[in-house]
FIMAR-708122 format. One record per residue (C-alpha): residue number from 1; x, y, z. Coordinates in pm, 1 decimal. Last residue first. Layout:
N
R resi       xx       yy       zz
R  NUM        X        Y        Z
...
// end
This chain:
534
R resi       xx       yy       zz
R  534  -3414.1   5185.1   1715.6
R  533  -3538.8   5277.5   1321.1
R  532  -3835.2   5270.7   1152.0
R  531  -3815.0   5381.2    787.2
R  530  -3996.0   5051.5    674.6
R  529  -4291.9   5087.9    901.7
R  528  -4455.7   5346.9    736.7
R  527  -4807.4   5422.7    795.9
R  526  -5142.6   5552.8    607.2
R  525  -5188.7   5835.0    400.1
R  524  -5239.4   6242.3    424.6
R  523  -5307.0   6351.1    707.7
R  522  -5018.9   6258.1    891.1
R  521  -4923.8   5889.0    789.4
R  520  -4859.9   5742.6   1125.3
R  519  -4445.2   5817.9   1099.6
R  518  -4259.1   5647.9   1349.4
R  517  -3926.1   5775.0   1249.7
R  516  -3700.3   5652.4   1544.0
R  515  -3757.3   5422.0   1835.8
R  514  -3532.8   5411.8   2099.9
R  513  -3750.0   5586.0   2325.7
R  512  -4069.7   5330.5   2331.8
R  511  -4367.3   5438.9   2165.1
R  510  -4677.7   5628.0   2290.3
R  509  -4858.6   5762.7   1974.1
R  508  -5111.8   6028.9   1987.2
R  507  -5309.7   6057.6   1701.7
R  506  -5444.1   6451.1   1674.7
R  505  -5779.7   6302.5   1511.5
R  504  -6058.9   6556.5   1384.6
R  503  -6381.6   6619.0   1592.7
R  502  -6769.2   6670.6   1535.1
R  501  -6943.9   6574.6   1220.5
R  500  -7297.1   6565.5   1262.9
R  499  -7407.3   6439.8    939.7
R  498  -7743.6   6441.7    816.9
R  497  -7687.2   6702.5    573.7
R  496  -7879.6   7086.1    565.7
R  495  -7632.1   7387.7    723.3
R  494  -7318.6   7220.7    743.8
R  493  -7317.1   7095.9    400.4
R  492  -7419.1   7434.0    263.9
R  491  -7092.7   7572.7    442.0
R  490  -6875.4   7279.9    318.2
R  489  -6967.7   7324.2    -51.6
R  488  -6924.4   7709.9    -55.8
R  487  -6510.2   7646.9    124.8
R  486  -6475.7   7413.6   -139.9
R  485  -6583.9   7619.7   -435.8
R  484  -6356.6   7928.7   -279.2
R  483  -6069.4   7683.2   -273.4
R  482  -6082.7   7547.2   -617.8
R  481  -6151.8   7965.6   -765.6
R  480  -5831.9   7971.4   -566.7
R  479  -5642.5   7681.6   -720.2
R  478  -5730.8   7766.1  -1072.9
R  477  -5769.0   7427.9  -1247.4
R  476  -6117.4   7336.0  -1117.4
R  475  -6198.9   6987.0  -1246.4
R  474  -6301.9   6880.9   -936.6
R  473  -6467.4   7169.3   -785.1
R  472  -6725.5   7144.2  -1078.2
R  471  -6830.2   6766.6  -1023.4
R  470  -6873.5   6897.4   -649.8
R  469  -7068.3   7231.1   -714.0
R  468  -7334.8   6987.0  -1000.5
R  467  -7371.3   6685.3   -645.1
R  466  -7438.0   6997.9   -454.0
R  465  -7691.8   7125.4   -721.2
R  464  -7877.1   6842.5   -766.1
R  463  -7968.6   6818.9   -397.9
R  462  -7784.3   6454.8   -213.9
R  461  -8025.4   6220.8   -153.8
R  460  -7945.7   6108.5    173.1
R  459  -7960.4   5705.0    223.6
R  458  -7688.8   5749.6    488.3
R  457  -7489.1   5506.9    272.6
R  456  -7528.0   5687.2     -1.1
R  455  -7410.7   6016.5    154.8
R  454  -7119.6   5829.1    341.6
R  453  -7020.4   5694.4    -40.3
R  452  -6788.2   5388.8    -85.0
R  451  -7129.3   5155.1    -81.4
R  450  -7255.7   5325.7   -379.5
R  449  -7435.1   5048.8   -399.9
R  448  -7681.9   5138.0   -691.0
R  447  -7977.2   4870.7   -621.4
R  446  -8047.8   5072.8   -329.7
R  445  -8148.8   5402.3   -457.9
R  444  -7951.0   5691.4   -409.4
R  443  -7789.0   5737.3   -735.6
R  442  -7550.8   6026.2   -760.8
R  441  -7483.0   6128.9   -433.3
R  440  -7227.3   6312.6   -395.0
R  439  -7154.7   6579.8    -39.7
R  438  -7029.5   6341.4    221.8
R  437  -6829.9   6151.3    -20.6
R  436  -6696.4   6340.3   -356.2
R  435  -6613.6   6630.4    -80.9
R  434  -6413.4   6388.7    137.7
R  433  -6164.0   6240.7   -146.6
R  432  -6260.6   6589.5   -353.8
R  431  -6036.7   6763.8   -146.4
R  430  -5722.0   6603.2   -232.0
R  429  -5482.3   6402.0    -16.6
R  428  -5584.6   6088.7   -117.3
R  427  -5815.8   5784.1     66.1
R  426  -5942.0   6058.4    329.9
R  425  -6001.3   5917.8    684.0
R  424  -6368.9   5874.1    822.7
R  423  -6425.9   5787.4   1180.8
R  422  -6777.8   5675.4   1322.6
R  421  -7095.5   5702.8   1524.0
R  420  -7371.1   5527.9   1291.0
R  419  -7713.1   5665.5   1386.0
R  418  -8028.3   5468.9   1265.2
R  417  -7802.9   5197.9   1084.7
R  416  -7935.1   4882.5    816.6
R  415  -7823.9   5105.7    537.4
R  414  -7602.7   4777.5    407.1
R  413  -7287.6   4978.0    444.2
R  412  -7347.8   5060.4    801.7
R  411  -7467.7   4738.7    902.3
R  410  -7109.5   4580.0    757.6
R  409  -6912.9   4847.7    920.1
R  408  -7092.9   4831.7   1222.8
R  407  -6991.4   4401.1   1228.4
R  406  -6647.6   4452.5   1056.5
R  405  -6561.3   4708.2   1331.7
R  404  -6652.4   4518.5   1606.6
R  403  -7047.5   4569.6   1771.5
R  402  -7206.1   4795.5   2021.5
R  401  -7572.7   4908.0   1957.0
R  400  -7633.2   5174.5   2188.6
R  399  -7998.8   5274.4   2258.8
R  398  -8138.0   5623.2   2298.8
R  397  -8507.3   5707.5   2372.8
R  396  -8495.4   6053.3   2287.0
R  395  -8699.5   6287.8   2537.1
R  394  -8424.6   6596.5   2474.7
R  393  -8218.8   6512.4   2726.2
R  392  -8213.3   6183.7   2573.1
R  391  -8023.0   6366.3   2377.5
R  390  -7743.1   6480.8   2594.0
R  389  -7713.4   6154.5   2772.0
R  388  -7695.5   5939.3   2455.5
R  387  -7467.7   6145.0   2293.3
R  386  -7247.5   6156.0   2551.1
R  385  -7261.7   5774.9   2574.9
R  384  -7203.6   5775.8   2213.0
R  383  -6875.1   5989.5   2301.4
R  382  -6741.2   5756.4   2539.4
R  381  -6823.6   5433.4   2314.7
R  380  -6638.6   5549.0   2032.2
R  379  -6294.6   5648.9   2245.3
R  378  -6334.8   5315.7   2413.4
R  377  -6377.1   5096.1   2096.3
R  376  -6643.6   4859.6   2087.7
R  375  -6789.1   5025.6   1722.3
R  374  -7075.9   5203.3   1727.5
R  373  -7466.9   5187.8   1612.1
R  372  -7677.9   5424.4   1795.1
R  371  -8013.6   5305.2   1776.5
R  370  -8250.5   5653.7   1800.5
R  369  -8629.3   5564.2   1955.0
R  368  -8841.9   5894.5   1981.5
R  367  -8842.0   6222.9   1957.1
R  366  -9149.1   6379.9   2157.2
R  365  -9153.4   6683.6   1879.0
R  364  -9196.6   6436.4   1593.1
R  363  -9302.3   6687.7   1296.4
R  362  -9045.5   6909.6   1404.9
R  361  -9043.1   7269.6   1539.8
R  360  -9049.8   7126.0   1860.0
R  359  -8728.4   6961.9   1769.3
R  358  -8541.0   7300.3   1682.2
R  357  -8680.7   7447.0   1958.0
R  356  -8524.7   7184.8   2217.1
R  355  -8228.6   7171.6   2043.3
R  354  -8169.3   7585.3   2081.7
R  353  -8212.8   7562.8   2443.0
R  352  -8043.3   7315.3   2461.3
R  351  -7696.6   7484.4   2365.7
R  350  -7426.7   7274.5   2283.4
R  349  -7226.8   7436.1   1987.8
R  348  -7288.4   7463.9   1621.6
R  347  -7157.4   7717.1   1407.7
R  346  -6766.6   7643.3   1419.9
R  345  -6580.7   7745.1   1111.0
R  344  -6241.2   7574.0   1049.9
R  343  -6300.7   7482.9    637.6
R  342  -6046.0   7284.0    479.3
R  341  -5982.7   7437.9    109.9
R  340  -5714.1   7290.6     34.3
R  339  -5652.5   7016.2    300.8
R  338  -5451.7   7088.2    615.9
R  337  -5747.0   7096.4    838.0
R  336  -5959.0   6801.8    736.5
R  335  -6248.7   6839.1    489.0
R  334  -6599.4   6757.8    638.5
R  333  -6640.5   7035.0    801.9
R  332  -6737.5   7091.5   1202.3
R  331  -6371.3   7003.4   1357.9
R  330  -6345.9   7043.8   1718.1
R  329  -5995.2   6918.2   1846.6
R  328  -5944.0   6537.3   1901.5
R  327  -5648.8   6361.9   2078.3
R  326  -5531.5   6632.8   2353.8
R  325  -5834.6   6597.5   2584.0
R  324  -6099.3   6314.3   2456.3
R  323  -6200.3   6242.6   2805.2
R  322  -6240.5   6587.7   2898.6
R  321  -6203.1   6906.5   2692.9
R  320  -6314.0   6734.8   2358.6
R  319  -6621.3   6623.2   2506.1
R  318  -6760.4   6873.1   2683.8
R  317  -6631.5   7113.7   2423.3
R  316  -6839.5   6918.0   2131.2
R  315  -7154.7   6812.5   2352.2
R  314  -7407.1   6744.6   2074.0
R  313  -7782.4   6877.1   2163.1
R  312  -7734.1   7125.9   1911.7
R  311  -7643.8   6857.8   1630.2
R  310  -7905.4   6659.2   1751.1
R  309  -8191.4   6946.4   1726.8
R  308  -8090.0   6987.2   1362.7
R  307  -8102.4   6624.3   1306.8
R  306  -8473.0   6695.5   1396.4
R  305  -8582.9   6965.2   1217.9
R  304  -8448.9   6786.0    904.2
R  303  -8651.6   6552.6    939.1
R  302  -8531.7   6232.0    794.7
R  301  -8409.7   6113.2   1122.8
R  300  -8800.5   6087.5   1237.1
R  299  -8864.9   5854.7    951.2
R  298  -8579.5   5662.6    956.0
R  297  -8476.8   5589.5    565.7
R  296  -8228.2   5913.0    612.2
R  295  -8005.4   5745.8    801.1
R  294  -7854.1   5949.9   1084.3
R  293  -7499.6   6054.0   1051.7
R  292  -7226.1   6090.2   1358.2
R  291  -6883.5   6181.7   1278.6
R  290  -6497.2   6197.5   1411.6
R  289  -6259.2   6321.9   1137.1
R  288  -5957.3   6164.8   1009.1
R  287  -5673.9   6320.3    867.9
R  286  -5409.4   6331.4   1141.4
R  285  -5291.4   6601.7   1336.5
R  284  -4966.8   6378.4   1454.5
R  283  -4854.4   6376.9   1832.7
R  282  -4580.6   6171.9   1925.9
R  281  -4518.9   6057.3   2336.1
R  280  -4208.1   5929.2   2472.8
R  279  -4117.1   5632.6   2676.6
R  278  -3826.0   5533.3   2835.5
R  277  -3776.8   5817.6   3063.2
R  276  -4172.6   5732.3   3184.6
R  275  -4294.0   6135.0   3301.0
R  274  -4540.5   6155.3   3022.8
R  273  -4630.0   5787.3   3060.1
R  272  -4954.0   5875.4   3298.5
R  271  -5046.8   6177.1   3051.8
R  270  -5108.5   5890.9   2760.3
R  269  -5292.0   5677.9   2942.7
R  268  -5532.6   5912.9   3095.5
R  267  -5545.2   6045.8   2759.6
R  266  -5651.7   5724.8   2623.2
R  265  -5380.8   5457.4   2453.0
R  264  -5438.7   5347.9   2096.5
R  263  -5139.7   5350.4   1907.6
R  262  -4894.4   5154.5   2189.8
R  261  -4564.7   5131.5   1997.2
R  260  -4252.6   4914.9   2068.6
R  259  -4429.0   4649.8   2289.6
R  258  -4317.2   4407.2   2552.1
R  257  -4084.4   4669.0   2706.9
R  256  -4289.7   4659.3   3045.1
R  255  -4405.2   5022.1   3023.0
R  254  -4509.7   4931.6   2689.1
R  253  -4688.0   4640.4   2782.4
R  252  -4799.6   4807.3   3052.8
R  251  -5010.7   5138.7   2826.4
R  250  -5145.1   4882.7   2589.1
R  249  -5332.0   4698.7   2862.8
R  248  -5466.6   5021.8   3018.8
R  247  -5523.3   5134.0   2670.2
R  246  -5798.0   4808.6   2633.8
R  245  -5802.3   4648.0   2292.1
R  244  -5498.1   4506.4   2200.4
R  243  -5467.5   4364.5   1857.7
R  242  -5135.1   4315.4   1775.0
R  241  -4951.2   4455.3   1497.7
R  240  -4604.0   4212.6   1463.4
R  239  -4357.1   4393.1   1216.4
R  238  -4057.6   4217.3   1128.8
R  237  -3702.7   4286.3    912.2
R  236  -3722.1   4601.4   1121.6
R  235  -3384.2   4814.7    964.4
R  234  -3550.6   4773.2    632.0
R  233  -3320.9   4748.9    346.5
R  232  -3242.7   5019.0    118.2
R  231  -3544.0   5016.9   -156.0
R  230  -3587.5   4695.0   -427.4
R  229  -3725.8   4469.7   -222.2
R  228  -3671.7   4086.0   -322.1
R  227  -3658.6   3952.7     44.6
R  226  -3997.1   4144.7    106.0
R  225  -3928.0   4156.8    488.3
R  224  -4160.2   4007.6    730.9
R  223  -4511.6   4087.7    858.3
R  222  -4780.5   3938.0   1139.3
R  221  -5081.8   4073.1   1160.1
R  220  -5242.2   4005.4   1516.8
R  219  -5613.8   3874.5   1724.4
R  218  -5911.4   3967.4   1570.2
R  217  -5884.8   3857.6   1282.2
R  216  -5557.2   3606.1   1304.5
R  215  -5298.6   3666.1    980.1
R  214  -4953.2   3516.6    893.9
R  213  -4685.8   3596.3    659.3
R  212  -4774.4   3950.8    532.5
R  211  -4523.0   4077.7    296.8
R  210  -4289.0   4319.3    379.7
R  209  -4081.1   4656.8    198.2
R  208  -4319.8   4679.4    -96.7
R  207  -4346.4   4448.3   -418.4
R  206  -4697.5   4293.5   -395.6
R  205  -4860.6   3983.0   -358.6
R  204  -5049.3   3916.7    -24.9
R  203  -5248.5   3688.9    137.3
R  202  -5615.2   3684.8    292.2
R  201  -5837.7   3881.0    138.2
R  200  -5541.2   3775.1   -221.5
R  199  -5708.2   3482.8   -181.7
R  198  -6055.0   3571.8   -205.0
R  197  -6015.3   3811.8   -486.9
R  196  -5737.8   3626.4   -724.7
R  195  -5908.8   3741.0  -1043.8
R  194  -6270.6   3619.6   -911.8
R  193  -6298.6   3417.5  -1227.5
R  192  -6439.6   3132.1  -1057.1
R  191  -6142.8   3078.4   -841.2
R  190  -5778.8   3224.7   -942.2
R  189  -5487.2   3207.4   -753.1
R  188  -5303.9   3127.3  -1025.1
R  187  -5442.7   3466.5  -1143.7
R  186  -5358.3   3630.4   -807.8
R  185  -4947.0   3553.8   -888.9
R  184  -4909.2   3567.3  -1254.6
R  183  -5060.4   3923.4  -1180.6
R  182  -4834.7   4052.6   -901.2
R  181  -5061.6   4324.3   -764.9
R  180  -4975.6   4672.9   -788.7
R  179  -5158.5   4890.2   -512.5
R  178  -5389.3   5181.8   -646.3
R  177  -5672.9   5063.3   -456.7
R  176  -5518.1   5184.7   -124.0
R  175  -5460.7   5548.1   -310.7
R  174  -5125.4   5701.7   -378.4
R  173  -5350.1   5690.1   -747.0
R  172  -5606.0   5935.7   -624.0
R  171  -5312.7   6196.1   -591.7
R  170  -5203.3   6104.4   -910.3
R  169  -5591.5   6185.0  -1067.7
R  168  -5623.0   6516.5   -845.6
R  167  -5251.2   6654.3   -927.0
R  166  -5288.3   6616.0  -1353.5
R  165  -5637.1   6857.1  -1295.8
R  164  -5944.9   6655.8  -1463.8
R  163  -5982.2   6671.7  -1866.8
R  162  -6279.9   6408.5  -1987.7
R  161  -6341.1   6042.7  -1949.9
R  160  -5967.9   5943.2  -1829.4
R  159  -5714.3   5727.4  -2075.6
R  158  -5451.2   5583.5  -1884.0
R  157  -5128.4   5449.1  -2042.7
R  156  -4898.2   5219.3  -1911.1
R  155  -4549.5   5171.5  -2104.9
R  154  -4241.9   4972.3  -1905.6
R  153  -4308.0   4620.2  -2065.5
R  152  -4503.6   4704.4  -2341.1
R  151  -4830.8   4954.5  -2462.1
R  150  -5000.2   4865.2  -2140.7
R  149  -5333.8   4988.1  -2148.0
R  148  -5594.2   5143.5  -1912.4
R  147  -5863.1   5301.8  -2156.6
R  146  -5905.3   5036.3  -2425.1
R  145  -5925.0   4696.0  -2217.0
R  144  -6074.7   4949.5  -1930.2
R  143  -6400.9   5001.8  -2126.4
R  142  -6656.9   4767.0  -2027.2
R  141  -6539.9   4697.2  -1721.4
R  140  -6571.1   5075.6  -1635.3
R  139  -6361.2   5358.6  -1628.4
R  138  -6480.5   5718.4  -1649.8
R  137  -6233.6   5920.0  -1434.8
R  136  -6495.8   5837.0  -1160.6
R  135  -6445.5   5491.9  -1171.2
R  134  -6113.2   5495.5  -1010.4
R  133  -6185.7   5630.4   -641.4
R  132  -6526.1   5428.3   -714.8
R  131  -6312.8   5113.6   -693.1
R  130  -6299.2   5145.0   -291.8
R  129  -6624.7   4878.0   -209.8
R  128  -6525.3   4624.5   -467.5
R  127  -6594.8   4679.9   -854.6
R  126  -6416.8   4376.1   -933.0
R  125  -6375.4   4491.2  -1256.9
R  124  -6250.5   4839.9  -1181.4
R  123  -5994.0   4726.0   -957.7
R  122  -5853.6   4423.8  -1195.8
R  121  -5803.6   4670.7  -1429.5
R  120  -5594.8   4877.3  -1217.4
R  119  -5442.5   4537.8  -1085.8
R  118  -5383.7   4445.7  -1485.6
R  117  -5303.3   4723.7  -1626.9
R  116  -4990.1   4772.1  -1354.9
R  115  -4911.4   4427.6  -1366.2
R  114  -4851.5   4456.0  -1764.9
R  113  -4668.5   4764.3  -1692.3
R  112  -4412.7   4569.0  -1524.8
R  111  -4260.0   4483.6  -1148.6
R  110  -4007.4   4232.6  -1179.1
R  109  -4094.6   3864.3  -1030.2
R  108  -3866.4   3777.1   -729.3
R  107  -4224.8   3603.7   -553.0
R  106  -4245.8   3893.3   -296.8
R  105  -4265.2   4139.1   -607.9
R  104  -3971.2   4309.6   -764.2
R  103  -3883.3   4688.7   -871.1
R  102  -3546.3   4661.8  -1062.0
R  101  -3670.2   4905.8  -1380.1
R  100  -3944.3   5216.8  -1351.2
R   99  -4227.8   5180.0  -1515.4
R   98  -4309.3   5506.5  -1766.6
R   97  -4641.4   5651.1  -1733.9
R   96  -4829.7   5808.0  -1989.7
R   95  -5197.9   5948.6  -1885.7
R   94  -5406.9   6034.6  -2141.0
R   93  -5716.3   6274.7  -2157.8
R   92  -5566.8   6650.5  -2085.3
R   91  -5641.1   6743.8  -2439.9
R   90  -5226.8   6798.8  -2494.1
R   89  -5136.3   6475.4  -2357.4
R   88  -4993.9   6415.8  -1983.3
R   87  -4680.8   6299.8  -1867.4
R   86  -4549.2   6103.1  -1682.2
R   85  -4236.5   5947.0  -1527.1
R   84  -4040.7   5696.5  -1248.5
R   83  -4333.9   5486.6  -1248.4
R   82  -4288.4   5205.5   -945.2
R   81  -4248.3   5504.4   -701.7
R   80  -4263.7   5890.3   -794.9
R   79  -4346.8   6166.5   -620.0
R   78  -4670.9   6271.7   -393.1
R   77  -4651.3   6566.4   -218.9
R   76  -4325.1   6760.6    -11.5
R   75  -4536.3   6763.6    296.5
R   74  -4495.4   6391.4    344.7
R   73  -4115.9   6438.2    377.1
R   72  -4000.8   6140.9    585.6
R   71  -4258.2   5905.7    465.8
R   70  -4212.9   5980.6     90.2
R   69  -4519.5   6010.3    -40.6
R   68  -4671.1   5748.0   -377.9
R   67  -4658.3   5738.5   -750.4
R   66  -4787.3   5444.7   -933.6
R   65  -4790.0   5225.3   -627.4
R   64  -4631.6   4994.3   -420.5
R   63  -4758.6   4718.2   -195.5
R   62  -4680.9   4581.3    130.7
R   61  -4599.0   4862.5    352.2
R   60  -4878.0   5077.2    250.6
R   59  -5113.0   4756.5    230.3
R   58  -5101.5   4692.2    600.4
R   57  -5122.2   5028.8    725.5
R   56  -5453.9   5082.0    517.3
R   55  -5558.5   4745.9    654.9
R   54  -5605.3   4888.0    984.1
R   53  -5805.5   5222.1    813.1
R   52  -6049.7   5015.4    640.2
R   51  -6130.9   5028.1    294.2
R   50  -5947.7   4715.2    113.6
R   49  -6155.1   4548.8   -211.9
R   48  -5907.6   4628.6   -486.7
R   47  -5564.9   4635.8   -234.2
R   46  -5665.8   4299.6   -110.1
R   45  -5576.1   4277.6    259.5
R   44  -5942.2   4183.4    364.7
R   43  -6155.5   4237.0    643.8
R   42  -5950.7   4450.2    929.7
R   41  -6156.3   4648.5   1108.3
R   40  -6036.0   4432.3   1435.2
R   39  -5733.8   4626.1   1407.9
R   38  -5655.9   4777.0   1722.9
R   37  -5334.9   4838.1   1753.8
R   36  -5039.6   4704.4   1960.7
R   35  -4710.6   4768.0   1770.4
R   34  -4386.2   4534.4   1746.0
R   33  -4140.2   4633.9   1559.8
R   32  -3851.7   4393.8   1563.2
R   31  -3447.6   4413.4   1438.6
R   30  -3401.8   4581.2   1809.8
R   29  -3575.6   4254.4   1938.3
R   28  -3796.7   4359.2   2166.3
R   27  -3748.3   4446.4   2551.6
R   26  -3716.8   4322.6   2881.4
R   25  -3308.7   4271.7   2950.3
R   24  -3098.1   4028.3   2789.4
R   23  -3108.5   4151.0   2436.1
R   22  -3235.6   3922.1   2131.7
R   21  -2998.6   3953.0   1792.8
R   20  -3001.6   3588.4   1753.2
R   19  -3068.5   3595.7   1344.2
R   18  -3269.5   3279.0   1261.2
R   17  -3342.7   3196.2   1603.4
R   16  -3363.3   3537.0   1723.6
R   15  -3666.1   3542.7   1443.5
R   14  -3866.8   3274.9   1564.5
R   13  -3844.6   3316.7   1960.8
R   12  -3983.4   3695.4   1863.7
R   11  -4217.1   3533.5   1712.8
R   10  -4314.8   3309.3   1967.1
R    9  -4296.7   3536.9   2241.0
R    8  -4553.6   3792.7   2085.5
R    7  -4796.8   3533.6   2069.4
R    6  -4752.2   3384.9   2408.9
R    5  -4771.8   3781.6   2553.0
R    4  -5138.0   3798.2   2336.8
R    3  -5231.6   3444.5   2486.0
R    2  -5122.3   3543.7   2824.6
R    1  -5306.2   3889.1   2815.1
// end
């Protein structure tokens, strides 16, 4: 704790000596958000190879986008942010979007179409991890010099494979991967024609609100103020996200005034500031669900008699009415309530009896060994240990396999897992972010890495006639015939994937009193630091 305290000394030391704003008594700078977070996830901050929920928050408040949601009215939909208009040609095809004037990147350059082509481009060519979320409209690197084009200065035009609905390609475009890079900027940055790649992993180019100054894995992201930003000006000219593991931890620095925002405290936490004058609590249903898959290279996970028996032998009450009490609520689809289509029904439950049929049934009746691989984070470890005890129940020889989030994250993608215990968070607020996931599977051999699909990585290949439903759902224009395909997908899911998805996030932020419009994204997107206030 003295290194993390040091830390968070020195830069507030830093700015008060620029701008001495720094009150007598125990608590931040009121120009100063300071947040402890865990964000050992974090791997890179470019907006083309980004996919991790703590880098998320990073690039939401350091690049802009297309189109993008107003923090304070996230319900209102996506609306416009470096293009200030579209519009869409007769056959559905082309995309026209006019640049708005006066946006800047960090470096004072104005914001043009020419960036826009480029970091879209750029996307697609890199072909990182996220760039399926634009390579489904039919881009490629083969194509993209004649399908994403900027006519001029303030003209992009997008050219998509075949008619999809005008709402699912903006939403995809509010998007990490849609962030505008400044492309004088990564291509003098350039190293064997990587476009900028490894340094933009660990700097950043864009035109939002901050840019990020200083970066320890592990350890804090450090953020100022975008001197060149076009928007009203930030009332927090920093933001200092500091890794802090342990709630306990978070929960007294906040107590103490050391901290602004504690995101990661447990309920014990939580209901022990309830009655703190200077604290107060914020729930937010959030998008992301809680999951366990089992990869379908294992032998005895590849029955399906099996992952039935684990999904009975899963303690969802148990858990969610005990030491995951007000921050998860049983979720058993794999679209988020909130989402069109989002599907609440239950039908598993913890019943034995039923697990232990289910695996006699199987060819492996005895079990056998299951490696659990999660990430060291409290919440995660508490419910593997539930899964541990409840299936071992069922002769399951259960080992946890406890790493950071790189490290699981890394294993997971490479279809090195057994079980991986995880979250998933939807990249855009349509249904085809989760659907076009868990339920697609084009390809499932290993030379495709298709490393930005669950299904893929879970090494399930996905039935023709899922993968045909969730092409279909996607280019559904009537929003009830959209629904109804939605609600048909999840149902199947539930009955014959390898996922055992369990809970979906209520985030619980503890923040000090003073501070105003913390908003963690919803369900929709990531956070907003720019419309804090104390």
């Amino acid at each position: 704790m003295k290194i993390r305290a040091g830390f968070i000394a020195a830069a507030i030391a830093a700015l008060t000596a620029a701008a001495p704003l720094a009150p007598a008594s125990a608590e931040t700078p009121p120009n100063m958000l300071v947040i402890a977070n865990r964000i050992d996830d974090i791997k890179t901050f470019d907006p083309a190879e980004s996919f991790e929920f703590a880098g998320a928050d990073v690039s939401r408040n350091v690049y802009e986008k297309l189109v993008n949601f107003d923090p304070l009215n996230l319900d209102a939909g996506f609306g416009p942010q470096l293009a200030e208009s579209w519009e869409i040609s007769a056959d559905g095809r082309t995309i026209t979007f006019r640049i708005a004037e006066g946006h800047r990147f960090s470096t004072g350059r104005e914001v043009t179409a020419r960036d826009a082509e480029f970091s879209l481009r750029r996307a697609v060519i890199l072909n990182k991890t996220p760039s399926f979320i634009l390579t489904q409209f039919g881009f490629t690197p083969e194509n993209v010099e004649q399908t994403i084009v900027a006519t001029d200065d303030r003209t992009l035009r997008l050219t998509l494979d075949k008619p999809y609905a005008l709402s699912f390609v903006l939403n995809c475009l509010t998007a990490t991967v849609g962030g505008i890079v400044d492309r004088e900027e990564a291509m003098a940055h350039e190293v064997d024609g990587d476009m900028g790649n490894a340094w933009l992993r660990t700097n950043t180019a864009g035109s939002g609100p901050y840019k990020v100054v200083a970066w320890k894995p592990n350890e804090s992201v450090l953020m100022d103020l975008n001197p060149h930003y076009h928007g009203p000006r930030p009332a927090m000219e920093r933001v200092i996200v500091q890794h802090i593991q342990e709630s306990a931890t978070q929960r007294l620095l906040l107590s103490r005034g050391d901290i602004d925002v504690a995101r990661n405290l447990s309920p014990e936490d939580v209901a022990g500031l309830r009655d703190d004058p200077d604290v107060k609590v914020v729930d937010e249903l959030r998008g992301r669900l809680m999951y366990w898959s089992a990869n379908q290279k294992n032998p005895l996970l590849s029955d399906p008699k099996v992952v039935e028996a684990l999904k009975w032998a899963t303690d969802y009450d148990g858990m969610a009415n005990s030491f995951l009490k007000g921050q998860y609520t049983v979720h058993q689809a794999f679209l988020p309530l909130t989402f069109l289509g989002a599907l609440d029904e239950k039908p598993w439950r913890f019943d034995m009896d039923k697990a232990r049929a289910a695996l006699a049934e199987s060819a492996h009746p005895d079990c056998g060994p299951i490696k659990i691989s999660v990430r060291d984070a409290q919440e995660r470890i508490d419910i593997a240990q539930s899964l541990q005890n409840t299936w071992s129940q069922l002769g399951c020889q259960v080992e946890l396999i406890v790493g950071t989030g790189a490290q699981t994250l890394d294993r997971y993608r490479a279809r090195e897992h057994d079980v991986y215990l995880g979250a998933w968070g939807p990249d855009y607020p349509d249904p085809h972010t989760n659907a076009g996931t868990f339920a697609f599977n084009p390809d499932n051999s290993d030379e495709a890495r298709l490393t930005g699909l669950l299904a893929w990585r879970n090494a399930w290949a996905v039935p023709a006639g899922m993968n045909e439903k969730t092409l279909a759902a996607v280019v559904e224009n009537d929003t009830d015939k959209r629904r109804a395909m939605y609600l048909e997908l999840q149902r199947e899911h539930q009955r014959i994937s390898p996922f055992g998805i369990m809970f979906q996030k209520i985030e619980q932020n503890a923040m000090r009193a003073n501070v105003n419009n913390f908003v963690a994204g919803g369900a929709t997107t990531a956070v907003s630091y720019w419309v804090v206030t104390k």
